[in-house]
C-alpha positions as CSV (number, residue, x, y, z in Angstrom):
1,X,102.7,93.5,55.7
2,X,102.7,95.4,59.3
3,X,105.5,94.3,61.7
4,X,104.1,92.1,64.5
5,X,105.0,92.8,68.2
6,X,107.0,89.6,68.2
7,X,109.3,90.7,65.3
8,X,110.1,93.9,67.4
9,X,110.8,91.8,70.5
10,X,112.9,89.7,68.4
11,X,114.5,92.5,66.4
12,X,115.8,94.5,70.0
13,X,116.7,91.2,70.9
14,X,119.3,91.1,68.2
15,X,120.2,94.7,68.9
16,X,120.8,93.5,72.6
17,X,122.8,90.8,71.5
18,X,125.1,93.3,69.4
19,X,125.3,95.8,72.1
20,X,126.6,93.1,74.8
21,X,129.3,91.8,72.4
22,X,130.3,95.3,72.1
23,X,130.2,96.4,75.3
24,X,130.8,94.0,78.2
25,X,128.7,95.9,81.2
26,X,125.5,95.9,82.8
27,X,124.0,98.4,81.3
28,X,123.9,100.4,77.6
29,X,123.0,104.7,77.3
30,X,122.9,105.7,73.5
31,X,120.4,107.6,71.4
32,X,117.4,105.5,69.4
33,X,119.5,106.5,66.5
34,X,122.4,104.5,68.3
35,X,119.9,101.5,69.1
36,X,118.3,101.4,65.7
37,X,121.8,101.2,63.8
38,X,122.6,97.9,65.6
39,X,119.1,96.4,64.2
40,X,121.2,93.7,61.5
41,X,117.5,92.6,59.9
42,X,116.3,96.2,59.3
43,X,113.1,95.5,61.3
44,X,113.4,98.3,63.6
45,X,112.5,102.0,63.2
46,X,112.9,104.9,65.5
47,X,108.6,105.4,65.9
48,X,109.2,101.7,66.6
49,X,111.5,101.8,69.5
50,X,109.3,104.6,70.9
51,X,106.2,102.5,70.5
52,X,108.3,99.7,72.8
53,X,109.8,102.2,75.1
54,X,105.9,103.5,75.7
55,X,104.4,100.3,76.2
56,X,107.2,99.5,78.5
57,X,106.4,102.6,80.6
58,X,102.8,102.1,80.4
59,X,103.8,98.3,82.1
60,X,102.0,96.6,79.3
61,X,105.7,94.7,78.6
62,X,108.1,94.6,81.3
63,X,111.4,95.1,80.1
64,X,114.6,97.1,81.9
65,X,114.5,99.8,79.3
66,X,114.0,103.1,79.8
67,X,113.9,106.8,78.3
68,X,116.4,109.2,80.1
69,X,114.7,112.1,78.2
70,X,114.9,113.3,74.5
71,X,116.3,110.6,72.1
72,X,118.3,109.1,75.2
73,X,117.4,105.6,76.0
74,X,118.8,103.2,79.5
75,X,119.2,99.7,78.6
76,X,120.1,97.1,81.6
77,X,121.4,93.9,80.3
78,X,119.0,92.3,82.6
79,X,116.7,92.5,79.6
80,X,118.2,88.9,78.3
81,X,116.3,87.0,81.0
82,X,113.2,89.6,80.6
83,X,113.0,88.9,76.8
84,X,114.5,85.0,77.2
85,X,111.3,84.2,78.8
86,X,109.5,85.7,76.2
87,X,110.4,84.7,73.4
């Protein structure tokens, strides 16, 4: 069964949640390594992440994450209301 685009939304959403209980600020730098470890239902690969991170550079989903370069990735928690609406 291939992963759907919805269950990758839904899957970083989950990862979002985790990284604003852990860390109460505006905004999250880790590696996709970093982001992929707080995926709780498994759903998320790196290739995956980078697939996301692409489209959202390529404005086909418009989300407040970001590549900083190499395996480096910007996440505003902004992306609640982004991905609220969403999903």
């Amino acid at each position: 069964m291939l992963t759907t685009h919805q269950q990758i939304l839904v899957a970083a959403l989950g990862v979002l949640e985790q990284i604003s209980a852990h860390y109460r600020t505006t905004r999250w730098v880790g590696t996709l390594d970093d982001f992929v470890t707080y995926d709780k239902s498994q759903t998320l690969t790196i290739p995956m992440v980078k697939d996301l991170l692409e489209a959202i550079s390529e404005g086909e989903v418009n989300l407040p994450i970001s590549f900083l370069g190499g395996e480096t990735i910007y996440v505003n928690t902004d992306v609640f209301d982004f991905l609220g609406a969403k999903l």
